[in-house]
Structures are given as C-alpha cells and as structure tokens.
C-alpha positions in Angstrom: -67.0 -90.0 66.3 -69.2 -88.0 64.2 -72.3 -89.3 62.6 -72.8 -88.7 59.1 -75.7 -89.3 56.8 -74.9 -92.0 54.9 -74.1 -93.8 58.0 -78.6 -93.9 59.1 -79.6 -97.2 57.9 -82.2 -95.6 56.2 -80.1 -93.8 54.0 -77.8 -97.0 52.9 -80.8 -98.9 51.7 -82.8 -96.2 50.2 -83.2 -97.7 46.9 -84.4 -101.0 47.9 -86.8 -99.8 49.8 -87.8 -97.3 47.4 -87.7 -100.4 44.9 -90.4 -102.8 47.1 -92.5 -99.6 47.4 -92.9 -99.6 43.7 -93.1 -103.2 43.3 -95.9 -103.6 45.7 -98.0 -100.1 45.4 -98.4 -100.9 41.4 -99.3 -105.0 42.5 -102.3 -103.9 44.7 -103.1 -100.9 42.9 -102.7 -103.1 39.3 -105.0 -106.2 41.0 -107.4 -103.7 42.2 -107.9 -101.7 39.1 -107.6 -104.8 36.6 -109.7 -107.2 38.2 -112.2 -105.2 40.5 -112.8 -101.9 39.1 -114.7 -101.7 37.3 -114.8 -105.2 36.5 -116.7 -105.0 33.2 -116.7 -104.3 29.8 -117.8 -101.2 27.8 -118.2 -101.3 24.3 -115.1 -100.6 22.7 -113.6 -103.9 24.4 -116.2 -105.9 23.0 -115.7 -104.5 19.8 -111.7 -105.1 20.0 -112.9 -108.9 21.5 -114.7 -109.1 18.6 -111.7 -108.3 15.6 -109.5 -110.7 17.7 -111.9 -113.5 17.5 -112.5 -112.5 13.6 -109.0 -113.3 13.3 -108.4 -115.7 10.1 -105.9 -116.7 7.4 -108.9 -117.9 5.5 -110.9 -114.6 5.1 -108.5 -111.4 5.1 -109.8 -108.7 5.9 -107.8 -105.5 5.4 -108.6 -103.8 8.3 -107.0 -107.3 10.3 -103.8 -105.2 10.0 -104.8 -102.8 12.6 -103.6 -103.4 16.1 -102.7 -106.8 14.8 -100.2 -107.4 17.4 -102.6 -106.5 20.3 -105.3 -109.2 18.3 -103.2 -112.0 18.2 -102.3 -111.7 21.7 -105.6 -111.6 23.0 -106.8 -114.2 20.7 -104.2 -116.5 22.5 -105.6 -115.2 25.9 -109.0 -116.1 24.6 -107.2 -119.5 23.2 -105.9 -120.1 26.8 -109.4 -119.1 29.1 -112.0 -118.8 27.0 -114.1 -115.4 26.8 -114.5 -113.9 29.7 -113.8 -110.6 31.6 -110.8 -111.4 32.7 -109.2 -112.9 29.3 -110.5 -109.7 26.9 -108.1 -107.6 29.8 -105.5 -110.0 30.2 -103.3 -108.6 27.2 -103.6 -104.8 28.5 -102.7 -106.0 31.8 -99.5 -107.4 30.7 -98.3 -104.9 28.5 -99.7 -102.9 31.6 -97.1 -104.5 33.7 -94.1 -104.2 31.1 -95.2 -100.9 30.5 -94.5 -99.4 34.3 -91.2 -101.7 34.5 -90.0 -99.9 30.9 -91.2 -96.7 32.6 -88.5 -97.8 35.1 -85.8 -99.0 33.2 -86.4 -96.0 30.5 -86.0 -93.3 33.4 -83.4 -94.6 34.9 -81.0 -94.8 31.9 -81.8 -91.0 31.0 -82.0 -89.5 34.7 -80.9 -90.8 38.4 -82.2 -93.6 40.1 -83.8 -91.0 42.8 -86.0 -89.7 39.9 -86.7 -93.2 38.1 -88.4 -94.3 41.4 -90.7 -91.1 42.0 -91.1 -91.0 38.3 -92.4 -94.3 38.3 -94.7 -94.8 41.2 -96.6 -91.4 40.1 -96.9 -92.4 36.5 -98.0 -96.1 37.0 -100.7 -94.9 40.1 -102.8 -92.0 37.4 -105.8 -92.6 36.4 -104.7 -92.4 32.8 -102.4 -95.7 33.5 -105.0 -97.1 35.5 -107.5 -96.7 33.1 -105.2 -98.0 30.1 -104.5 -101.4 32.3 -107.8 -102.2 32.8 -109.0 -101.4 29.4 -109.3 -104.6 27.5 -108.8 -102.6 24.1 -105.3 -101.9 22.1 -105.0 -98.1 23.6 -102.0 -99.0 25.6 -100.3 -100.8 22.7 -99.1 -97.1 22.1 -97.7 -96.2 25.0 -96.0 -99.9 25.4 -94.0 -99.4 22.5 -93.3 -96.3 22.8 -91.6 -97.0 26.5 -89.4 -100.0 25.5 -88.8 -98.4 22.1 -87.0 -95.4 23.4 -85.3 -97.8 25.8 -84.2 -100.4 23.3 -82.9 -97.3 21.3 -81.2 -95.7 24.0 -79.4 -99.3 24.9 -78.5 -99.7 20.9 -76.5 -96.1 21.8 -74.6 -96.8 25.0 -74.1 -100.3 25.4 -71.7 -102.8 23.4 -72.6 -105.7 25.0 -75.5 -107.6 23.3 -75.4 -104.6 21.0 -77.3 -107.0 18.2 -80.0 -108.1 20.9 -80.7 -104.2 21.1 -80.8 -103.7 17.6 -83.0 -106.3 17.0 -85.4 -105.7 19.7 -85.2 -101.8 18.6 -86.3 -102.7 14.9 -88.9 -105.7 15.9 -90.7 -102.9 18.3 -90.7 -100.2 15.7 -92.4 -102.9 12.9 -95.1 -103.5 15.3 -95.5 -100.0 15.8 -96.4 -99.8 12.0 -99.1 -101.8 12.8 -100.2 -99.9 15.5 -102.4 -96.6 15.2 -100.4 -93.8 16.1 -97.0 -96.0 15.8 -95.5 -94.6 12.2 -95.1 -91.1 14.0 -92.5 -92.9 16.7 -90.9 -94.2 14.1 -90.5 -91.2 12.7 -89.4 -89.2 15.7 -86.7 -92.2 16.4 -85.1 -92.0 12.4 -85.3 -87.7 12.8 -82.9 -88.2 15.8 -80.9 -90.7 14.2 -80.7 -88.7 11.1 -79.9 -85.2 12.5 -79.1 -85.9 16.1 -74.7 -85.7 15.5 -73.8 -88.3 17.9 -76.6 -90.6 17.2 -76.1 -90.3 13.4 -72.1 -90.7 13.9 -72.7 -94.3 15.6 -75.5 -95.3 13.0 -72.7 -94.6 10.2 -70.3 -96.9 11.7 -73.1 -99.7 12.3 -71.7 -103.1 9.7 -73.2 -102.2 6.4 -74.2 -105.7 5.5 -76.4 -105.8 8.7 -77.6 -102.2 7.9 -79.0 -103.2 4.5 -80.9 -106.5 6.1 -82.8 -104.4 8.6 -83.5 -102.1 5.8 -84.9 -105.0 3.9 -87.2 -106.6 7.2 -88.1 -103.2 7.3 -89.4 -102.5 4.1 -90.7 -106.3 3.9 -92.6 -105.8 7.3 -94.4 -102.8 5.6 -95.8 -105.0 2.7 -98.8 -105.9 4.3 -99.6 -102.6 5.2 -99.3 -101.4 1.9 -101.4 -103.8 0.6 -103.9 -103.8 3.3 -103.9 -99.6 2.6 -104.2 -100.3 -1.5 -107.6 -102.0 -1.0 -109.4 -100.0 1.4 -107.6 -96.3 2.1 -109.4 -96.4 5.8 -106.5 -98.5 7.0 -104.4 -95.8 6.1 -106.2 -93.1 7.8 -106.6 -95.3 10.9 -103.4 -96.1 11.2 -101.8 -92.2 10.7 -104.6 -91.7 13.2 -106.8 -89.0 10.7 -110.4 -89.1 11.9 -112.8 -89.9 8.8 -115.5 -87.2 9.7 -115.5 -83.5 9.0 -112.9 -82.1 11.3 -114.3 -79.6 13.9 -111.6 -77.8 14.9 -113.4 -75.6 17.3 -114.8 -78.7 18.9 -111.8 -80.7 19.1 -109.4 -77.9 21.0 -112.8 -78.2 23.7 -112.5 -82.0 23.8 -108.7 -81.8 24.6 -108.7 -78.6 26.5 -111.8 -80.7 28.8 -108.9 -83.7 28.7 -105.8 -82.2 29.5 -107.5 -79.0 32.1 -111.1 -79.8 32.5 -110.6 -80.0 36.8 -114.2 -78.7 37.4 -115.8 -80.5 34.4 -118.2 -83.2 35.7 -117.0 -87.0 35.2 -119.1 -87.9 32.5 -117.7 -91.0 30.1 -115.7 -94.2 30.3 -112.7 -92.2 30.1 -112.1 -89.8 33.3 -111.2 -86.2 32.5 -109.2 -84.9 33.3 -106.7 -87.2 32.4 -104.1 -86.1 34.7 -104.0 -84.5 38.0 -103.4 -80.8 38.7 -100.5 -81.7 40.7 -99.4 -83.9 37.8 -100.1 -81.0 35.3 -98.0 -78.8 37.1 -95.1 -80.9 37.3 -95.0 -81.5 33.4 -95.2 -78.1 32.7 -91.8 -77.7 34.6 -90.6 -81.0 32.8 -91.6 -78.7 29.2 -89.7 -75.4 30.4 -87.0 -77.4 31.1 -87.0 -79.4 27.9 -87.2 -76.0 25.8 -83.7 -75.2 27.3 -81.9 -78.5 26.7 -82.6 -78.9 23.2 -79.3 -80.7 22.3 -79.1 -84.1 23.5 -80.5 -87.1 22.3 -83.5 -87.3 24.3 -84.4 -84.1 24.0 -84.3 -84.5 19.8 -86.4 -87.6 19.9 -88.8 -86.0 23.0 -89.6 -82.9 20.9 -89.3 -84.2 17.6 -92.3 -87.3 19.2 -94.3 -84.3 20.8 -93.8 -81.9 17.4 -95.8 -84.9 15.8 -98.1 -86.1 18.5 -99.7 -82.9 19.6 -101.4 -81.7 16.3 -102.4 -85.2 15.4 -104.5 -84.8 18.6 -105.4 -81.5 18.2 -107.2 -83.5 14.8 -108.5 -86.0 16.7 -108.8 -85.9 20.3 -110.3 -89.7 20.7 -105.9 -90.2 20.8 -105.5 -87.8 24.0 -104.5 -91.7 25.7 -101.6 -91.8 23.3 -100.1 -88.5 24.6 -99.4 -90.6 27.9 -95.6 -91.7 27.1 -94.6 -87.7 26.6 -96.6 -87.1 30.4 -94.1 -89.7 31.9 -91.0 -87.7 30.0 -92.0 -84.4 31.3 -93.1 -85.9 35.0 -89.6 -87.4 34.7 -88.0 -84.2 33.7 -90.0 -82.0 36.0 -89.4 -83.9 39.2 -85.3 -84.4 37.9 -85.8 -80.2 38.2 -87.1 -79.7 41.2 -84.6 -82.5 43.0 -82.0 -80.8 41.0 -82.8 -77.1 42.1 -82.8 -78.2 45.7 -79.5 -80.1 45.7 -78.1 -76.3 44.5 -79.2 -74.8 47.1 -77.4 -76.8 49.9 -74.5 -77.7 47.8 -72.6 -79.0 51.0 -75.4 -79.4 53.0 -76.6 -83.1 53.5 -79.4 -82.4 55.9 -80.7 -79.7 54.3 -80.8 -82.5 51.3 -82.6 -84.8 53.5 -84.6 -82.6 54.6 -86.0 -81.5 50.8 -86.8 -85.1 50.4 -89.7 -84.6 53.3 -91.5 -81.7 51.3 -91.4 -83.9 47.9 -92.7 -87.0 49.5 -95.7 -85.4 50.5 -96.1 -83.7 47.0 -95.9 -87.3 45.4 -98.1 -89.1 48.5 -100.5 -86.8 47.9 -100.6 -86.8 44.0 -100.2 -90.6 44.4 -103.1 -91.0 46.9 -105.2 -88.6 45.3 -104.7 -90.0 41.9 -106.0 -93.7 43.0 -109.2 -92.4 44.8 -110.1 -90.6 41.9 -110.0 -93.8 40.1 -111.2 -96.1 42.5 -114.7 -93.6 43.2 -115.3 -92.8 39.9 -115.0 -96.8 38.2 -116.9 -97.4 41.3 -119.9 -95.1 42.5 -120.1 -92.7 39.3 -123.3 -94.0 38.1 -122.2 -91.1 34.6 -119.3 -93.1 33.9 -120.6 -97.1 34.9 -123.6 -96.2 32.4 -120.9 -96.7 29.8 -120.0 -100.7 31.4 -121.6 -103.1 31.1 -121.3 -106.2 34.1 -123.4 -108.8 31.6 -120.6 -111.1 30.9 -119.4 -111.6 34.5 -123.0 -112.1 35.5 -123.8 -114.9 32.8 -120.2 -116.5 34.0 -121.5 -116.9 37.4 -125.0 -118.3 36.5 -123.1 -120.8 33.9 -120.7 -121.9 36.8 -124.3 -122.5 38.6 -126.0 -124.6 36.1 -123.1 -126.7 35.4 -123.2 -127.7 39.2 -126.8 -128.7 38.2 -125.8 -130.5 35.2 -128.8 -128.6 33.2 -128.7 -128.4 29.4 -128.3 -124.2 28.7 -129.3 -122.4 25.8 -128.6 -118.2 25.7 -131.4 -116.3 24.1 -129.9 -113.2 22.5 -130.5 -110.2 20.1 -129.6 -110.2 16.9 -127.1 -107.1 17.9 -125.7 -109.6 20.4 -125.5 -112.7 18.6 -121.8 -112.2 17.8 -120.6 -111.7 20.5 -122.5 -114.0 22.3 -121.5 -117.4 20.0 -117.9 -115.7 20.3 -118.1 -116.5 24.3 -120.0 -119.9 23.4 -117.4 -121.0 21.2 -114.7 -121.0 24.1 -116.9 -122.0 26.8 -118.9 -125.4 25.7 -121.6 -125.1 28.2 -123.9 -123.6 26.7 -125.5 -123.2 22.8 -126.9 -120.0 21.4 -130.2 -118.8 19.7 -131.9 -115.7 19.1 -135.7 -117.3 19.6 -137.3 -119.5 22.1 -139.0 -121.8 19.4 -136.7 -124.7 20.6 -137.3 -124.9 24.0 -134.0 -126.4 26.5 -134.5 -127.3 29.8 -132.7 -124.0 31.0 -133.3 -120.4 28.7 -131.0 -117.7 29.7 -132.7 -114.6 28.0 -130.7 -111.3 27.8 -132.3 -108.0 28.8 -132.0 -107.1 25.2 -133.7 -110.7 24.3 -136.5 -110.1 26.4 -137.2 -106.1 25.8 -137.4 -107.1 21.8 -139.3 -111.1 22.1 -141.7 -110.9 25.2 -141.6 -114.1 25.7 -144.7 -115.9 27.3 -144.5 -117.2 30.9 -143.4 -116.0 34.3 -138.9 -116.9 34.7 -137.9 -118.7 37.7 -135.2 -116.0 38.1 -134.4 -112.5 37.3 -130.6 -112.0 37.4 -129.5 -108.0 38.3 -126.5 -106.2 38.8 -126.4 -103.4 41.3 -127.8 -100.7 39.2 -130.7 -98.6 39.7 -131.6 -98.2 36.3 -132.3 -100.9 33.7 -131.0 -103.5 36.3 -132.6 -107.1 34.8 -129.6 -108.1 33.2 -130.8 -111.5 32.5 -134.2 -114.3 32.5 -133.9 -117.3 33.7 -136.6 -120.3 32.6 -137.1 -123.5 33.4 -139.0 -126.3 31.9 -141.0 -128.4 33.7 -140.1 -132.2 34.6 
C-alpha cells in the first residue's frame, strides 16, 4: 500500500505541536525578558508608577484620564504586592500575555492556522514585543487593544452565537481605547469600515435599533470625561490624539523614524533598541504591504489601510509613537508569510512533497529571524552598557537590603533627595518596613542613604556598607549606617 503524507505522524499532529512550540517559546522567552532582563526600571516606568499611585477620587486631576485603564490596573498590582520591580511590570506583562494569544486568535480568524502559528511565534519573540512586555509603562496598552479590538470586531461579523458578548466586548475595548493615547484613531479606522466597507455596513444596518441607540449612548457617555478632562487643560487633548507639544521638526523626525524602522548599522544607543524590527522582519512586511495594495476590498484590508492611512503620519509628527505602529507589523508579517506559503503551494499544486519540502526553507527563515531576534534582546538589555545607562537596578537593590534588615529586626529609615522623595514614600507606603526622610538630623538605628542622598548631603561618618550594582560607572547605589549600641 502506498504511503501518503498525511499518513507521517508528524504530519497528523502538526498543529499541536506547532501549538506547544508557541506556548512554551513565548513562556521562557516572556519569564526571561519580564523578570531578568533587564530587571529594572528606567524612568518613564517610574514616572507611569508614579500617576498610578496619584490616583484619587478626592483630587482630580485632568490629565488622570490618560492611560487610565493601564493606572488603575497597576494601582491594583501595586494594591496586591506592594512597589516593587516586579508589580510596576506586572500589568504590561499581562496585557503582554493576552496580547500574543489575540495575536493568535486574530490571525487565525483572517488567514490559516499554518500562518497564525508562524505569525505568532515571530511577532511575540521581536525585540519590539519583548521590549513592550517588559516595559512597566502604558505603551503596550496600544497594541492590546488594538489586537482584541479587531478580533472582537471581526467575531461581531461572522459569528451568531454570543453575538451580544461580541458586541459588548467590541464597544467596551473601543471606550478604553479613548482613553488611551493613540486609541481615537482605531476607533476611527473600525467606524470608516463599518461605514463604507458594503458588507460590514449591510450587517450593522440590520443590528436591533433599540440596542444600537444604547451603545450610541454608553458611547457618547464614556466620552464625557474626556471632554471635560480636555475643557480644562487642552494638553489632554493633544496627548491623547498623540500631537507632540514642541515645535515639530519635520526634518528631524523622518531621521528618528527612518533610525527606527531601517537604522541596521546605527549603534544601540537608548532604552528602546533600533531598529525596531529585524531585516528579516522588514522584509517580510514589505511583501505583507505589496500584497495588501492589491486586495483592497475586503474587510480587513479596509480597516488595515484605513488604521495605517492614520497611524503613519501621526508618527511621522511624533516619532516617540514608532511602538504603536507594532499591531500593523503583525498584519503585514501575517500577510507576508500567508504570501510566500501561498506562492509555494502554486507551484506544486499536486505535489505534497514538494509542499513539505517548502516548509524546510521557511522554518529556517523563521528559526533564524526568531533566534536572532531574542539575542539581540537578550545582549543588548544585558551587556550594552549605552542602553543599561538608561535603567536603573535601585529599587531591586533596596528590596534585597530591606529583606536583610527585617531578618535583623533593625528599625530603617531611607535617606532620599528631594527629586526622589516621591517615589520613594510611594514604595514606603506599600512596604511598612521602613520610614522616609530627606536628612539625617533624626538618626535610626539603620540609615539607608541613596547615591543621590549622599552626592547632595555628605554626610559625616564612615557607612558600614556600600551597596553596588554591577556597573562600572557611578556604581554606589546605596549607604548603609549603623548606630552604635
């Protein structure tokens, strides 16, 4: 009897083992890049650790409105564990880890399964993603709701079961995109489609009109904040249409996203790695937009243009959002790869070995995109002493040396700079075991004094302890004093 392809069992259980590649390549590569590298903080997560602890019904503050969705989830992580490393990361890592399974799901409901899993496993393993998981900021809030937008959207189209689960979960996403820098343009690329897209527009005139006009009305309701918020101070508007509030340098800003998107022999110089993406991942979206230019009739490819139509000359205006252009990469990775399986299978029409045998050509592409993608990460966050000078390992440190004293039962007080104070009683506030002050005239039996703190004071006396991290440069992170019994 002949053997046939489909009879190898390595053909039959493809998918699941295509599946458990995914599910455990983005666990270690997530734990790795989440919890190890870098394993601090620069400043823009202390800044965004900051607005969530500033969060109050008692003293509103306009600008509260911003990212407020990703602020009142990490004020419950901070509610949960306290300040530390791990809790001001904590909400991008989850939204990290519902981002790559929407990245699934979303792929698979517009292309094959075949694409879906390659699609996935090269878009969760850049450094962009990796960098976005890690960073305990709202940047990925973006490209989270873009994802499961698009896929909510694409369910409210296709399926009728739970159809009013879809809805809902389509219009809930879309408010907190309002309140999301960035998010009013994917609302508007998701109403363009519905408005001028035929099919979509034909199912969104026979939705029930008395449910119609209540979403209308959350809708418009959900926005009153953000009106209000936008009356008193007209920066919330600008910051949440994404408009820088300097002069705009246009010259300067096509460098900064041409250094981005192309910059392969720029040195790594930043927290943020550029280029963003790989060459090998470049090339493969710029199939994914050739193709896209000649399917310009479906659905997707209304709401993928109509998103990218909006996206690109907003960043073009202010390159600081080249992060937010990640959701379109995945679409065009998604579409390029669909191409290139595509193009092979019309070769060998009738040919199942020559199929099998395209799929050894493509899984060294993606191995060594995949592969090459990480180490770039993992060398960079790790030895680049141009892109560590922009972390900062402080807090981590001081959690160690508090874990330490408490073993000794010692009293603790932190000696800070004024410039750290805030942050600094933010982390006391949570933690309990020690107090803070920004002088030494009230002696405790143990002084922790920062590297700030001591630069400014001088404080008299020789410290029991000098705690470092493992830089060469500016490496006394912290003083440690003891009184005498």
């Amino acid at each position: 009897m002949k053997t046939r392809v489909t009879d190898f069992w390595l053909y039959r259980w493809r998918y699941l083992i295509g599946y458990t590649a995914i599910i455990v390549a983005i666990g270690i590569v997530l734990v790795i890049a989440s919890l190890y590298v870098p394993g601090a903080l620069r400043q823009g997560e202390i800044d965004a650790a900051l607005a969530s602890g500033r969060l109050s019904m008692k003293s509103i503050d306009p600008h509260m409105v911003i990212d407020l969705p990703y602020h009142i989830l990490q004020r419950l992580s901070f509610l949960a564990f306290g300040v530390t490393t791990l809790s001001i990361k904590l909400p991008s890592i989850v939204l990290g880890v519902l981002t790559s399974l929407g990245i699934f799901l979303l792929i698979r409901t517009w292309f094959r399964r075949n694409v879906a899993v390659l699609t996935t496993i090269l878009a969760t393993t850049c450094t962009q993603f990796l960098f976005l998981v890690q960073d305990g900021t709202p940047n990925i809030m973006f490209s989270f709701l873009t994802i499961w937008t698009l896929f909510a959207a694409t369910y409210v189209t296709r399926k009728k079961t739970f159809s009013t689960l879809w809805k809902v979960l389509t219009g809930v996403l879309m408010a907190a995109a309002l309140y999301t820098p960035l998010g009013i343009y994917l609302v508007v690329a998701v109403l363009t489609t519905m408005f001028f897209h035929p099919h979509i527009r034909h199912i969104v005139t026979h939705f029930a009109r008395p449910r119609l006009v209540i979403a209308i009305a959350l809708g418009i309701v959900s926005i009153v904040p953000l009106v209000y918020a936008s009356t008193i101070d007209p920066r919330v508007a600008l910051s949440l249409l994404g408009f820088p509030e300097t002069a705009i340098s246009m010259q300067q800003n096509l460098r900064e996203v041409a250094y981005s998107l192309f910059g392969f022999f720029v040195p790594a110089n930043g927290y943020l790695l550029r280029p963003v993406y790989s060459l090998g991942l470049m090339l493969l979206m710029m199939i994914g937009v050739y193709k896209l230019m000649t399917y310009k009739y479906t659905a997707r490819s209304y709401i993928t243009l109509s998103l990218g139509l909006l996206m690109v000359p907003l960043v073009l205006l202010n390159p600081v959002h080249v992060s937010a252009l990640y959701p379109l990469a995945v679409l065009m990775i998604a579409l390029g790869i669909a191409t290139l399986i595509t193009d092979w299978y019309k070769l060998f029409p009738r040919n199942p070995y020559a199929r099998v045998a395209g799929l050894i050509p493509l899984a060294i592409l993606v191995g060594g995109i995949v592969l090459s993608g990480v180490m770039r990460y993992m060398n960079n966050y790790e030895y680049n002493a141009n892109v560590l000078k922009d972390y900062s390992s402080d807090l981590g440190l001081l959690e160690d040396q508090l874990r330490y004293e408490k073993a000794t039962k010692s009293t603790t007080r932190l000696i800070t700079s004024p410039q750290e104070e805030a942050f600094y009683s933010m982390v006391a506030h949570y933690d309990g075991r020690f107090t803070i002050s920004t002088s030494q005239e009230n002696p405790a039996p143990v002084a922790i004094v920062t590297h700030q703190a001591y630069r400014i004071q001088k404080p008299s006396g020789e410290p029991t302890m000098i705690i470092t991290n493992r830089f060469s440069k500016n490496a006394d992170r912290f003083y440690i004093y003891r009184s005498v019994k």
